[in-house]
N, CA, C and O atoms as CSV, one atom per row, in Angstrom:
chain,resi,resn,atom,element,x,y,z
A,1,UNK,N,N,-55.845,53.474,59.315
A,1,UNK,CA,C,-55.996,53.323,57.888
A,1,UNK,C,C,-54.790,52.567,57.349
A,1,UNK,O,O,-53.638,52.863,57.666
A,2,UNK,N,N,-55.118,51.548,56.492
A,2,UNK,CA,C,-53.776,51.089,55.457
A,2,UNK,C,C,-54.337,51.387,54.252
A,2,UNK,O,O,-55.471,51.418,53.772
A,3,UNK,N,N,-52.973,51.645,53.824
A,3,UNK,CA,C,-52.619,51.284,51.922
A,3,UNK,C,C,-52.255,50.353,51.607
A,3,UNK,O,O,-51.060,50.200,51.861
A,4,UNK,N,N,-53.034,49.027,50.808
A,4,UNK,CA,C,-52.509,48.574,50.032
A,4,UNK,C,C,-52.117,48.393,48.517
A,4,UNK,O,O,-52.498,49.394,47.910
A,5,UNK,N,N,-51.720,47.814,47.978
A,5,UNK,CA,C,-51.395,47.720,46.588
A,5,UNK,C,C,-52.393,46.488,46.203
A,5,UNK,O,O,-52.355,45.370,46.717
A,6,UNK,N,N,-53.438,47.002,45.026
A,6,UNK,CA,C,-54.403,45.700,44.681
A,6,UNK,C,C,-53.978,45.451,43.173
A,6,UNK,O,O,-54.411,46.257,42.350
A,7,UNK,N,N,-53.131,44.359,42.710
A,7,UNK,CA,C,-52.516,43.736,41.419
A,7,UNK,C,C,-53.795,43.114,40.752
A,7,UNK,O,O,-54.597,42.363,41.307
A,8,UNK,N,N,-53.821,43.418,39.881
A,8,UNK,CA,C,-54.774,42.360,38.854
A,8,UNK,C,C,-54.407,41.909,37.626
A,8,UNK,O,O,-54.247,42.661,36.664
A,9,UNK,N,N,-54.249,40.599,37.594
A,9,UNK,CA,C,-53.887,39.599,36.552
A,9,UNK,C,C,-54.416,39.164,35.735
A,9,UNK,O,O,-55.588,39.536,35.795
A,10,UNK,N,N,-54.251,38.557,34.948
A,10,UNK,CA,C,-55.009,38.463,33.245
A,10,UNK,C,C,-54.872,36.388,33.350
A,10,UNK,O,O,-54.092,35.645,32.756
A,11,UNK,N,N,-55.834,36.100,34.212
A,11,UNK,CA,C,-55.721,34.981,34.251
A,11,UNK,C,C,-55.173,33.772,35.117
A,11,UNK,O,O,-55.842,32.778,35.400
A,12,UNK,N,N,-53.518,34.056,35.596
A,12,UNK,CA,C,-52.699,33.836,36.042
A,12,UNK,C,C,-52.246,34.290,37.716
A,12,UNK,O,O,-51.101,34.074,38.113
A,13,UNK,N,N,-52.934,34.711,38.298
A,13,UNK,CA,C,-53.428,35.320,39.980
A,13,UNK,C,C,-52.785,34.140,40.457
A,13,UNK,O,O,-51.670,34.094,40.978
A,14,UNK,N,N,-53.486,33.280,40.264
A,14,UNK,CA,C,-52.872,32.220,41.240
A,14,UNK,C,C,-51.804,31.274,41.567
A,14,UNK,O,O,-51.465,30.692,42.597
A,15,UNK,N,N,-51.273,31.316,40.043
A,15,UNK,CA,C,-49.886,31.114,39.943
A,15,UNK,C,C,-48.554,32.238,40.239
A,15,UNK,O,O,-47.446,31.968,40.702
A,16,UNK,N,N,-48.951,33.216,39.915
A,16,UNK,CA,C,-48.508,34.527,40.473
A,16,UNK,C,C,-48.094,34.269,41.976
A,16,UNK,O,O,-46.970,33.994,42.397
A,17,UNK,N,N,-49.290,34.425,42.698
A,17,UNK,CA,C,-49.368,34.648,44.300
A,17,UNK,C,C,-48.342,32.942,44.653
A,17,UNK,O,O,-47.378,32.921,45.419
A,18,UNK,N,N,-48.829,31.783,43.946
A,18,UNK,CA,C,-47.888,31.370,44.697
A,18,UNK,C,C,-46.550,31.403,44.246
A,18,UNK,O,O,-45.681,30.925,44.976
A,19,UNK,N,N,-46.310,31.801,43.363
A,19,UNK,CA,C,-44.572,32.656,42.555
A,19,UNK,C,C,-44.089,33.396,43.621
A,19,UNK,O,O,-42.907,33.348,43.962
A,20,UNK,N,N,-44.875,34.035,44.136
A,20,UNK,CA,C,-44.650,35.263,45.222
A,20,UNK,C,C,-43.925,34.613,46.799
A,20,UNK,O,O,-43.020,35.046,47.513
A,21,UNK,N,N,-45.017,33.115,46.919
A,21,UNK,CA,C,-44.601,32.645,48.073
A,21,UNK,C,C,-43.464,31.532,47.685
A,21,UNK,O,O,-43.348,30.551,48.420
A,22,UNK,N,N,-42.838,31.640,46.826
A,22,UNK,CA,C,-41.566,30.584,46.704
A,22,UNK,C,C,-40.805,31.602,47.013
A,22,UNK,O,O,-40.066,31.566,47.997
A,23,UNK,N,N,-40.910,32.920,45.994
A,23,UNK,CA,C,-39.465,33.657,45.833
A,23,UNK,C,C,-39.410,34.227,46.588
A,23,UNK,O,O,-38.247,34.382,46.959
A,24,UNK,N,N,-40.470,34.979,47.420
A,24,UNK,CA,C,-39.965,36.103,48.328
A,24,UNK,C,C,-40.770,35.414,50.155
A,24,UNK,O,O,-41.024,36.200,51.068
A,25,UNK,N,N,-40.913,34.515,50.217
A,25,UNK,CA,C,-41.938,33.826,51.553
A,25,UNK,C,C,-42.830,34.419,51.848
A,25,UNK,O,O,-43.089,34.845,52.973
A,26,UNK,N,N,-43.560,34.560,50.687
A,26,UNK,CA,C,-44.943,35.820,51.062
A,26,UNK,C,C,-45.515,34.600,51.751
A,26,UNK,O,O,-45.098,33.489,51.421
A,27,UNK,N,N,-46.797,34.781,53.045
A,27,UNK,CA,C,-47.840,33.835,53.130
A,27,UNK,C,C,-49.074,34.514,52.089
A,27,UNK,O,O,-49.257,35.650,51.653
A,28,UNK,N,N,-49.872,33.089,51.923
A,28,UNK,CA,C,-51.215,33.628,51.078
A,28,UNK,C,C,-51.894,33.477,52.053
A,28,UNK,O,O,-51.770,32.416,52.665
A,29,UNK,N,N,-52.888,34.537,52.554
A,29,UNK,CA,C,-53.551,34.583,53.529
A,29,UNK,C,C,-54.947,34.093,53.380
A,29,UNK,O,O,-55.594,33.512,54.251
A,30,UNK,N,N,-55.505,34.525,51.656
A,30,UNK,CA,C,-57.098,34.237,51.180
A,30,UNK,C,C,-56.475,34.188,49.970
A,30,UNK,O,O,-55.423,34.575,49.461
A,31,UNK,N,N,-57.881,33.335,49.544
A,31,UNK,CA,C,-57.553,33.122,48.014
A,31,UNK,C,C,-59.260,32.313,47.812
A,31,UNK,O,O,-59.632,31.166,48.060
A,32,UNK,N,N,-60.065,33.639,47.204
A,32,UNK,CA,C,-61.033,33.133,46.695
A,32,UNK,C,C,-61.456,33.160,45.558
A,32,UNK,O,O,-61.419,34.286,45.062
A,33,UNK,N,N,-61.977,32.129,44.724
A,33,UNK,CA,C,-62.312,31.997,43.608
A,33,UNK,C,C,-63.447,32.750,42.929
A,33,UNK,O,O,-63.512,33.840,43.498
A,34,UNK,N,N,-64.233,32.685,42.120
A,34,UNK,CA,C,-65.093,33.514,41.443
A,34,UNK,C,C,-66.386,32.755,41.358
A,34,UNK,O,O,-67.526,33.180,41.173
A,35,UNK,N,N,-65.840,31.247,41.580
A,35,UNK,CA,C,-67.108,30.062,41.862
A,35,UNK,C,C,-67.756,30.360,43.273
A,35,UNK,O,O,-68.908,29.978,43.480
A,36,UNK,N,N,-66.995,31.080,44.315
A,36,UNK,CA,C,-67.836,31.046,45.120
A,36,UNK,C,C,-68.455,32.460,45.492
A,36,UNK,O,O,-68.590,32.940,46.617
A,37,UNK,N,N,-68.814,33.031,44.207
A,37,UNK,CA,C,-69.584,34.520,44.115
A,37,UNK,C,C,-70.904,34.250,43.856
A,37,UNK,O,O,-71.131,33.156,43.340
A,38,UNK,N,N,-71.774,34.931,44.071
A,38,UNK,CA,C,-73.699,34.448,43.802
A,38,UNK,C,C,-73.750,34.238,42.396
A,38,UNK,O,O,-73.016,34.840,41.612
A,39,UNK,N,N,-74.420,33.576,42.132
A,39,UNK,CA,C,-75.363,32.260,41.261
A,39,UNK,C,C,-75.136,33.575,40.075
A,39,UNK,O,O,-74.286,33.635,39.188
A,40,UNK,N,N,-75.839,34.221,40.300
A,40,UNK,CA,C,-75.811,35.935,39.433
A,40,UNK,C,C,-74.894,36.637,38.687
A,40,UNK,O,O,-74.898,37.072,37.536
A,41,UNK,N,N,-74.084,36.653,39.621
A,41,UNK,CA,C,-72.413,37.199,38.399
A,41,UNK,C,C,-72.426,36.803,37.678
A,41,UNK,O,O,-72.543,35.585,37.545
A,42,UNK,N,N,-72.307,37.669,36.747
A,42,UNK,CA,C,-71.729,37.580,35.127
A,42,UNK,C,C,-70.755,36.894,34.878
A,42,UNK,O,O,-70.145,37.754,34.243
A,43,UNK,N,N,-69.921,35.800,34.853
A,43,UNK,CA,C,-68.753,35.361,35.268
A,43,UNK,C,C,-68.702,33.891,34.221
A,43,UNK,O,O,-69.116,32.795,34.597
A,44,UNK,N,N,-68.002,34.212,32.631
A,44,UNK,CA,C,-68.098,32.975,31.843
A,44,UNK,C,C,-67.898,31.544,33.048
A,44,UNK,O,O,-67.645,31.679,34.245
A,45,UNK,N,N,-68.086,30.303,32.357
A,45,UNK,CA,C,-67.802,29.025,32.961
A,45,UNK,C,C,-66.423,28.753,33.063
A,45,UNK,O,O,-66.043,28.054,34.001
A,46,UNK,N,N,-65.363,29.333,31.990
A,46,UNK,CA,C,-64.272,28.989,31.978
A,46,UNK,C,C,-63.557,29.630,33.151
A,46,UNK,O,O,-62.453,29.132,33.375
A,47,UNK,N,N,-63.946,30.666,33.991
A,47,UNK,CA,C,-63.898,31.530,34.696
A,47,UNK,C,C,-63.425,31.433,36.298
A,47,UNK,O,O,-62.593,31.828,37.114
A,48,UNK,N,N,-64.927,30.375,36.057
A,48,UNK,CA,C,-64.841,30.651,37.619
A,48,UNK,C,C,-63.958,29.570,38.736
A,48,UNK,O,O,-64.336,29.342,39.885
A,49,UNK,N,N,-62.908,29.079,38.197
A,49,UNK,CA,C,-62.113,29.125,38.920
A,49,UNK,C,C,-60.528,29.829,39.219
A,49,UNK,O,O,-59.533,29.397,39.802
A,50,UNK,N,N,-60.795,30.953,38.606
A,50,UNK,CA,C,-59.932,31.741,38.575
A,50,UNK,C,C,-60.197,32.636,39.721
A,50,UNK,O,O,-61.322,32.717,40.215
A,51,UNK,N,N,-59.284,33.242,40.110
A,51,UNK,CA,C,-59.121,34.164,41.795
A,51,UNK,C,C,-60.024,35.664,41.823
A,51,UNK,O,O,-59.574,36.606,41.169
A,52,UNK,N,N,-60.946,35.786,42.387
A,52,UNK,CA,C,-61.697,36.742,42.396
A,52,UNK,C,C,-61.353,38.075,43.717
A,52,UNK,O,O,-61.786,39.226,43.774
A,53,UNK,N,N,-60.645,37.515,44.427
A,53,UNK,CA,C,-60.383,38.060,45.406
A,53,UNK,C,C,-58.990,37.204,46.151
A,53,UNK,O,O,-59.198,36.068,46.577
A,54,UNK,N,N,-57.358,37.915,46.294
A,54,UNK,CA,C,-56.644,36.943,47.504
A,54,UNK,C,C,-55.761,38.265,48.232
A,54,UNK,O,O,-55.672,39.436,47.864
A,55,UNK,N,N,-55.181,37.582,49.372
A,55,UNK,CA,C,-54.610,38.359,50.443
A,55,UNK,C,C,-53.476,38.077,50.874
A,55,UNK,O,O,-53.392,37.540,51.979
A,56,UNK,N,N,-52.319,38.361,50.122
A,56,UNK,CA,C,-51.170,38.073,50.885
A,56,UNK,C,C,-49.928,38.779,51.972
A,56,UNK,O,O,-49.763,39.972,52.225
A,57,UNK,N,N,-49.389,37.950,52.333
A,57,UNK,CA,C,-48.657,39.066,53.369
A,57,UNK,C,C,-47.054,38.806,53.083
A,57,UNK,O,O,-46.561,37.788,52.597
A,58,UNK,N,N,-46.430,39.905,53.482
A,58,UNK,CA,C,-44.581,39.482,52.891
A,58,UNK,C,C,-44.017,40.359,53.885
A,58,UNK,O,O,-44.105,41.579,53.743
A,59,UNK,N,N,-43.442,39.835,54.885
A,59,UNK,CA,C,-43.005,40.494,56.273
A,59,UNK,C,C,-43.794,41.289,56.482
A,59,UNK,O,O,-43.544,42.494,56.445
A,60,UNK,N,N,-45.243,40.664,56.824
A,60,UNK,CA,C,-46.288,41.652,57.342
A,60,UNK,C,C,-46.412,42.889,56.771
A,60,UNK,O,O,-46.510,43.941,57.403
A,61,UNK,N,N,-46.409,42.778,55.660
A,61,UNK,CA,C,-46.977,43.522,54.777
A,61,UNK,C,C,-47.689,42.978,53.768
A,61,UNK,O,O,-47.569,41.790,53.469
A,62,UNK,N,N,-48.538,43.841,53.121
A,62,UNK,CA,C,-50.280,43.483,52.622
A,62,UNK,C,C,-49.848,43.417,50.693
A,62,UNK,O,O,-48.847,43.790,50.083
A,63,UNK,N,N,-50.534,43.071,50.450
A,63,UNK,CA,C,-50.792,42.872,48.837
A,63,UNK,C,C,-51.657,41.902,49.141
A,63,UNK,O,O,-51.746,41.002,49.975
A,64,UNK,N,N,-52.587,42.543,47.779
A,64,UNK,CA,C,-54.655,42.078,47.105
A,64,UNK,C,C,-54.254,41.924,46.140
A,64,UNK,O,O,-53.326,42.542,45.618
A,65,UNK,N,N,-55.321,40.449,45.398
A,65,UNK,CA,C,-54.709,40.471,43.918
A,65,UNK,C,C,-56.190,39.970,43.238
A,65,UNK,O,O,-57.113,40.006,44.052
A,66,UNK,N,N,-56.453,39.639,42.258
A,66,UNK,CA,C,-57.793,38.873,41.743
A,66,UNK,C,C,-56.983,38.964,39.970
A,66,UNK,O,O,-55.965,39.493,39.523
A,67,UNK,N,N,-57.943,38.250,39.475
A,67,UNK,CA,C,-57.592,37.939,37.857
A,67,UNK,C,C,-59.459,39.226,37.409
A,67,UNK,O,O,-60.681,39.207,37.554
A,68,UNK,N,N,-58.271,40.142,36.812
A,68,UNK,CA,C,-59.668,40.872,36.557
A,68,UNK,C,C,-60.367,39.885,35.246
A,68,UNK,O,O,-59.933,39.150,34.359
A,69,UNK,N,N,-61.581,40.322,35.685
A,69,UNK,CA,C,-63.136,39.886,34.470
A,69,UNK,C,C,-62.329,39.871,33.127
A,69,UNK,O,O,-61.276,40.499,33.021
A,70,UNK,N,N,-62.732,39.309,32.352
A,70,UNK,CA,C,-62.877,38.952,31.139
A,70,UNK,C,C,-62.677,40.466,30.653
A,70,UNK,O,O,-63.003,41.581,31.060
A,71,UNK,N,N,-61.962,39.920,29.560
A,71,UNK,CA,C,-61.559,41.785,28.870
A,71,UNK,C,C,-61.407,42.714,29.471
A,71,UNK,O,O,-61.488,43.784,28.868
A,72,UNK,N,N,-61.183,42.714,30.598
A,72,UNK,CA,C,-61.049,44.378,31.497
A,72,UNK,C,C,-59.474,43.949,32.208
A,72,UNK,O,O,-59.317,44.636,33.217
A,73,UNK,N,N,-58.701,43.343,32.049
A,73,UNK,CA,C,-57.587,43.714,32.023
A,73,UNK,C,C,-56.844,44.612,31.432
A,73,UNK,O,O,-57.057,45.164,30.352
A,74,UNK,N,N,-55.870,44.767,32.234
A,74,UNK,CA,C,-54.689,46.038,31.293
A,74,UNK,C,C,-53.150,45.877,31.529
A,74,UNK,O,O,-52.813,45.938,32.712
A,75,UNK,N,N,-52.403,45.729,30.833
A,75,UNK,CA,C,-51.067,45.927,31.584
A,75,UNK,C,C,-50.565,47.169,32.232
A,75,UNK,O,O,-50.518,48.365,31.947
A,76,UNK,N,N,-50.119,46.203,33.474
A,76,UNK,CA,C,-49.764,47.663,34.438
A,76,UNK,C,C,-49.113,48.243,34.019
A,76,UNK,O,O,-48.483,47.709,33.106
A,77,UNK,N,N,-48.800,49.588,34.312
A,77,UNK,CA,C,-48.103,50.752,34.170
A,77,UNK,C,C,-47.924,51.652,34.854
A,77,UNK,O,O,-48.932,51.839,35.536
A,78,UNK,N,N,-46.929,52.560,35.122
A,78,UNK,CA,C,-47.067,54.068,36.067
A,78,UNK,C,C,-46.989,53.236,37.214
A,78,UNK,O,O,-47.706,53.804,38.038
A,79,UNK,N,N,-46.435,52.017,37.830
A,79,UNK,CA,C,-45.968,51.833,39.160
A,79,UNK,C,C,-45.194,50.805,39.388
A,79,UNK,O,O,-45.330,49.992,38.474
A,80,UNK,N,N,-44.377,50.429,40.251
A,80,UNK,CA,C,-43.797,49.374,40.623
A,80,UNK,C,C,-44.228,48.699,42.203
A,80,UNK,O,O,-45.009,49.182,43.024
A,81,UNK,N,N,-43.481,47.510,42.292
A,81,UNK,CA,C,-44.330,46.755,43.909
A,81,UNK,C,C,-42.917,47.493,44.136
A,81,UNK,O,O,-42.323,47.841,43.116
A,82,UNK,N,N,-42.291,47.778,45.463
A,82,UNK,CA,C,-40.782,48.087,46.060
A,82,UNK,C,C,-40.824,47.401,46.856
A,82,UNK,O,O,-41.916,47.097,47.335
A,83,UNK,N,N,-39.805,46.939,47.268
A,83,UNK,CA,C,-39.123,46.175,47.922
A,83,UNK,C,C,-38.285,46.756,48.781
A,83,UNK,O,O,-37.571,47.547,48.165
A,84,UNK,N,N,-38.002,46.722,50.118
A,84,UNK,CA,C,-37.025,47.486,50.702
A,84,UNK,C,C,-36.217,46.571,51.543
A,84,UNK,O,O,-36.578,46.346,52.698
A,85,UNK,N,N,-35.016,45.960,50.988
A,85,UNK,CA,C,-34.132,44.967,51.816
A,85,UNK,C,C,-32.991,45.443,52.117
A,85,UNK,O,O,-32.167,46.099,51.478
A,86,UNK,N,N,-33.038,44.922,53.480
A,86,UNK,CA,C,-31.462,45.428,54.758
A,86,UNK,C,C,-29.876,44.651,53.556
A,86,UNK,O,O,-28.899,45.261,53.121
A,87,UNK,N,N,-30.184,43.460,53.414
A,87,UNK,CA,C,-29.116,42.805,53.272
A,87,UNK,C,C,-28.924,42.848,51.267
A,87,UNK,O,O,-29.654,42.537,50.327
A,88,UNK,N,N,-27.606,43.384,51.406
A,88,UNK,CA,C,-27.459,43.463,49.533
A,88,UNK,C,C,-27.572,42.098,49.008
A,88,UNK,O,O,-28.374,41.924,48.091
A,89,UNK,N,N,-26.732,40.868,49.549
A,89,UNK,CA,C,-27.308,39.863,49.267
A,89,UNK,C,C,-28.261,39.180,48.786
A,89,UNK,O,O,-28.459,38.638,47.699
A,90,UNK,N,N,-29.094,39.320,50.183
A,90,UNK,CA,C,-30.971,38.629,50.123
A,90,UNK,C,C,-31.853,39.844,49.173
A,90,UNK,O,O,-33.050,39.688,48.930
A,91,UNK,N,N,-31.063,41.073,48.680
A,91,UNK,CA,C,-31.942,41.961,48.121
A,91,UNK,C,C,-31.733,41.631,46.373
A,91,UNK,O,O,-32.523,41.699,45.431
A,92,UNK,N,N,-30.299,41.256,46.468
A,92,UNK,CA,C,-29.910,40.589,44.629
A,92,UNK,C,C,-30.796,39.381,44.617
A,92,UNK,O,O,-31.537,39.190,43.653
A,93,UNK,N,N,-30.778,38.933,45.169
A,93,UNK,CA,C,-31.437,37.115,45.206
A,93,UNK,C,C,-32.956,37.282,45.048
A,93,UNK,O,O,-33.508,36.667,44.136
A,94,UNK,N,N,-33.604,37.994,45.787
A,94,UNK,CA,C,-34.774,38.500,45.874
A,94,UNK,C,C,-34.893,38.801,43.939
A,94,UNK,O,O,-35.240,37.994,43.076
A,95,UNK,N,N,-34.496,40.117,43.797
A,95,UNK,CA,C,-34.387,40.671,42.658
A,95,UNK,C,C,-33.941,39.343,41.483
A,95,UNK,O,O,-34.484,39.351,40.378
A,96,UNK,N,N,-33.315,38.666,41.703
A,96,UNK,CA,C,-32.615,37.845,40.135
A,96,UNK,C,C,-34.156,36.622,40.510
A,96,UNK,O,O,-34.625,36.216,39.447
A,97,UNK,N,N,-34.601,36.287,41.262
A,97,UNK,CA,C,-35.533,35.041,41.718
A,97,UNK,C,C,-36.914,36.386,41.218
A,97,UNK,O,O,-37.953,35.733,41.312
A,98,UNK,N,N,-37.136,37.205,40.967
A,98,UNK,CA,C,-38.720,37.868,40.563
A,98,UNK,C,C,-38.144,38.142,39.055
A,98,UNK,O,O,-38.970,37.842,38.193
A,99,UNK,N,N,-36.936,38.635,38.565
A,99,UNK,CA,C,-36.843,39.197,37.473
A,99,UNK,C,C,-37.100,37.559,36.374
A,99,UNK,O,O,-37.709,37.588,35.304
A,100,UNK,N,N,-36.476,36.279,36.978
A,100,UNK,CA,C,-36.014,35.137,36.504
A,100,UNK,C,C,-38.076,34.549,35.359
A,100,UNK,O,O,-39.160,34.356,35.909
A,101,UNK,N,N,-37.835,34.483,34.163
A,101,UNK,CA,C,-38.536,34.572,33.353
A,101,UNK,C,C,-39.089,36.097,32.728
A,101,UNK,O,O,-39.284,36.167,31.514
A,102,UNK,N,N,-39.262,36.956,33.344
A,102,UNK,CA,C,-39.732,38.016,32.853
A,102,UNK,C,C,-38.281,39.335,32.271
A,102,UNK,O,O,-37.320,39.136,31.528
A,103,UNK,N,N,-38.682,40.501,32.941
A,103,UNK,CA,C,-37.245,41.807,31.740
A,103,UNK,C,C,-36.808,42.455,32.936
A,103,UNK,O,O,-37.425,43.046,33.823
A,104,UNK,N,N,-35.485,42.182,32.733
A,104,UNK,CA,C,-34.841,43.315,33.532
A,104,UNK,C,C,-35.123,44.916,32.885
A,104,UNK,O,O,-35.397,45.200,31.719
A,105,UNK,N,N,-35.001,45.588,33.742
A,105,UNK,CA,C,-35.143,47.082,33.220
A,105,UNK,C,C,-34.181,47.985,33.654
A,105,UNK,O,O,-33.894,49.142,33.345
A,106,UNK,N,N,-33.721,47.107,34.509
A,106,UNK,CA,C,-32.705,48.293,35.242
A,106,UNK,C,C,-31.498,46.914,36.088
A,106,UNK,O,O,-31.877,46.440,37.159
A,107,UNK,N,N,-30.337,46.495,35.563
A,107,UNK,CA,C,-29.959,45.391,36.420
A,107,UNK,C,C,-29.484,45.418,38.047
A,107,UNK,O,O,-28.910,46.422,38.467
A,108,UNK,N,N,-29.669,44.622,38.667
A,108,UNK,CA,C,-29.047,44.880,39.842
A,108,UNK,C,C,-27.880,45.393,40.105
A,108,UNK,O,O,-26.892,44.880,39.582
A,109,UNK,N,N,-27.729,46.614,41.050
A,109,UNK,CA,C,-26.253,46.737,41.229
A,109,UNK,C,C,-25.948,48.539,42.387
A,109,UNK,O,O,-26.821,49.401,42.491
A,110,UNK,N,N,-25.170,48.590,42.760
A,110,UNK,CA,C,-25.074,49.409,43.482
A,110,UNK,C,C,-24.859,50.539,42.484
A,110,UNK,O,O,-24.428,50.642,41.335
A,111,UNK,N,N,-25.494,51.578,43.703
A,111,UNK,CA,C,-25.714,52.829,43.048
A,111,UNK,C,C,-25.571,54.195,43.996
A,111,UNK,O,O,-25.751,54.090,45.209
A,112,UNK,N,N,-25.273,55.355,43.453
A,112,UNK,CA,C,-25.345,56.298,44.420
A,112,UNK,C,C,-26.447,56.474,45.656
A,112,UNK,O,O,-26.154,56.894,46.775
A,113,UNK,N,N,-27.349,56.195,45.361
A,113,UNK,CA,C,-28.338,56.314,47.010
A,113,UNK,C,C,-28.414,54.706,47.588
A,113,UNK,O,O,-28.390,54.668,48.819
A,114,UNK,N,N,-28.468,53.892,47.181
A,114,UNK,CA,C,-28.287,52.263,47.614
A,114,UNK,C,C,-27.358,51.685,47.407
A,114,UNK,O,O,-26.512,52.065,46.598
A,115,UNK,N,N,-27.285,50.737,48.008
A,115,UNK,CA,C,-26.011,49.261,48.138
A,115,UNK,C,C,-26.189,48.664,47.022
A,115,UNK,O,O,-25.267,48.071,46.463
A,116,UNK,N,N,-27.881,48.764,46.343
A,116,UNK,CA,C,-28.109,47.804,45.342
A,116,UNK,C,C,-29.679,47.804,45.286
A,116,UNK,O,O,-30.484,47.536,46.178
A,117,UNK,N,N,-29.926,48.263,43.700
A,117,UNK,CA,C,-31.164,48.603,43.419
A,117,UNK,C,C,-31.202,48.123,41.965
A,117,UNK,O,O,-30.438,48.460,41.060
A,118,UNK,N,N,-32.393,47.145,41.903
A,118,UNK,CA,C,-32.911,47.167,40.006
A,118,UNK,C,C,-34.305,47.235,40.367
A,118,UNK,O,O,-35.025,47.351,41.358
A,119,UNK,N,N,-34.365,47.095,38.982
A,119,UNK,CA,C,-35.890,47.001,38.253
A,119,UNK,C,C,-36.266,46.131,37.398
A,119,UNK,O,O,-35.704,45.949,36.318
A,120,UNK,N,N,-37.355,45.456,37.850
A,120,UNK,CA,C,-37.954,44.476,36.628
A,120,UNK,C,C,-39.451,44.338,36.434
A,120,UNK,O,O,-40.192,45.244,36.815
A,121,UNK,N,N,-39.941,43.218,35.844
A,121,UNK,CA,C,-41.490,42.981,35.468
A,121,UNK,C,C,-40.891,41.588,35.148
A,121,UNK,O,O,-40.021,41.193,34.370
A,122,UNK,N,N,-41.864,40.886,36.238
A,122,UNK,CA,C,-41.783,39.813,36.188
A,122,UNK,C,C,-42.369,38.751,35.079
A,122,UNK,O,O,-42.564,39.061,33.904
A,123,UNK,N,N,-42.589,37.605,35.569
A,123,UNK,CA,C,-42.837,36.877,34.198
A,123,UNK,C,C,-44.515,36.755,33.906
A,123,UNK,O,O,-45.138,36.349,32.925
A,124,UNK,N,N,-45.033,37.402,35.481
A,124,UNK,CA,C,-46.690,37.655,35.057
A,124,UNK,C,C,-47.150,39.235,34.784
A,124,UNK,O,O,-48.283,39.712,34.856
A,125,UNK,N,N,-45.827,39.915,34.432
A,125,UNK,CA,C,-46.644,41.775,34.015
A,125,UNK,C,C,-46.468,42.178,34.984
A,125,UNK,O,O,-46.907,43.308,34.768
A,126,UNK,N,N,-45.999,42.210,36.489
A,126,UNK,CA,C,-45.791,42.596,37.091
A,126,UNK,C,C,-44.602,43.486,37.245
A,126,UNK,O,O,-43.565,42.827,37.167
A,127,UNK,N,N,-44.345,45.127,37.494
A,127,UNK,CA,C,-43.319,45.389,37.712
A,127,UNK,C,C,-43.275,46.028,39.107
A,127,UNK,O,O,-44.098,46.648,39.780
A,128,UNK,N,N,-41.381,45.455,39.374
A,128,UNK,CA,C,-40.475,45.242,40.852
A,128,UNK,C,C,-39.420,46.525,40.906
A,128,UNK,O,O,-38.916,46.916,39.853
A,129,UNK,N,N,-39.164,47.043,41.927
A,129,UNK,CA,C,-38.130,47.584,42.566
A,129,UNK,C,C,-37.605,46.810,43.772
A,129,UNK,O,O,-38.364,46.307,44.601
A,130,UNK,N,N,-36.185,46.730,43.841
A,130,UNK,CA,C,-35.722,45.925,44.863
A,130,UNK,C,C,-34.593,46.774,45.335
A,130,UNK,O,O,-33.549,46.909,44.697
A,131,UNK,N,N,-34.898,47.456,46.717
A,131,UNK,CA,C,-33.760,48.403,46.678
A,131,UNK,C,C,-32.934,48.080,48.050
A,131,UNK,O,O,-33.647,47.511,48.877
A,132,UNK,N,N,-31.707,48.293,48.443
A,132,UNK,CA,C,-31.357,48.134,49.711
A,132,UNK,C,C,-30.672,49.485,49.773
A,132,UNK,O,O,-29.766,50.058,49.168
A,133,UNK,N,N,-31.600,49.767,50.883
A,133,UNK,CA,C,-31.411,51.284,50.926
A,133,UNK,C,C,-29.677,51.555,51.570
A,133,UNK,O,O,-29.199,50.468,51.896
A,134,UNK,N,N,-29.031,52.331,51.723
A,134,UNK,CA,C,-27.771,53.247,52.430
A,134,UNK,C,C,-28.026,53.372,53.878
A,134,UNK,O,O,-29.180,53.558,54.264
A,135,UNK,N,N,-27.001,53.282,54.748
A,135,UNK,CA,C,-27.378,53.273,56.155
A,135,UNK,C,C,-27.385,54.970,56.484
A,135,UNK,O,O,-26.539,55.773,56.090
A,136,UNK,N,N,-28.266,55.183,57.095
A,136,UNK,CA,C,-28.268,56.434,57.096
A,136,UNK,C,C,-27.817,57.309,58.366
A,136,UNK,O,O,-27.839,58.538,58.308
């Protein structure tokens, strides 16, 4: 069994996912549109080339994303994506390159259980934890 995390965007999926693969070298694995769903879907014209379904991976790890339907978006809430990086370095850089357009919430910086942990929401509604954990 896996868990993944399935993000849904208000439009913007696909600029997102490839945001994802500049700043952090996610690969995009799928990325399908809404044009190529049956004749049938409900799916305005302005629509359907927006991401109905994609699959990316970020050191082999999973994240799903799609631009939900028309009006049934929501801004997220009650979770963050985490991040778990070895190096305090590549974990600030990481963190200042996702926070860069969107809100810090918490700035980078060392802390009693990590080397270096913030929080943000990026510039598509997305919110980040970027932590580099303590050697244990």
């Amino acid at each position: 069994m896996q868990v993944n995390p399935y993000l849904f965007y208000n439009g913007n999926c696909e600029a997102a996912l490839k945001f994802y693969a500049k700043v952090l070298g996610a690969r995009i694995d799928a990325m399908l549109t809404y044009e190529g769903g049956p004749a049938e879907m409900p799916i305005p014209p302005e629509w359907k080339k927006k991401v109905m379904h994609a699959r990316i991976s970020i050191d082999g790890e999973v994240l799903m994303a799609s631009d939900a339907t028309p009006g049934n978006f929501h801004q997220p809430q009650g979770f963050a994506v985490s991040l778990q990086v070895e190096d305090p370095a590549d974990a600030e850089r990481r963190f200042k390159a996702l926070a860069e357009g969107g809100t810090i919430n918490m700035a980078f910086g060392k802390t009693f259980f990590s080397k270096g942990f913030g929080m943000c929401v990026d510039q598509f509604g997305t919110p980040w934890m970027v932590n580099c954990p303590m050697e244990e």
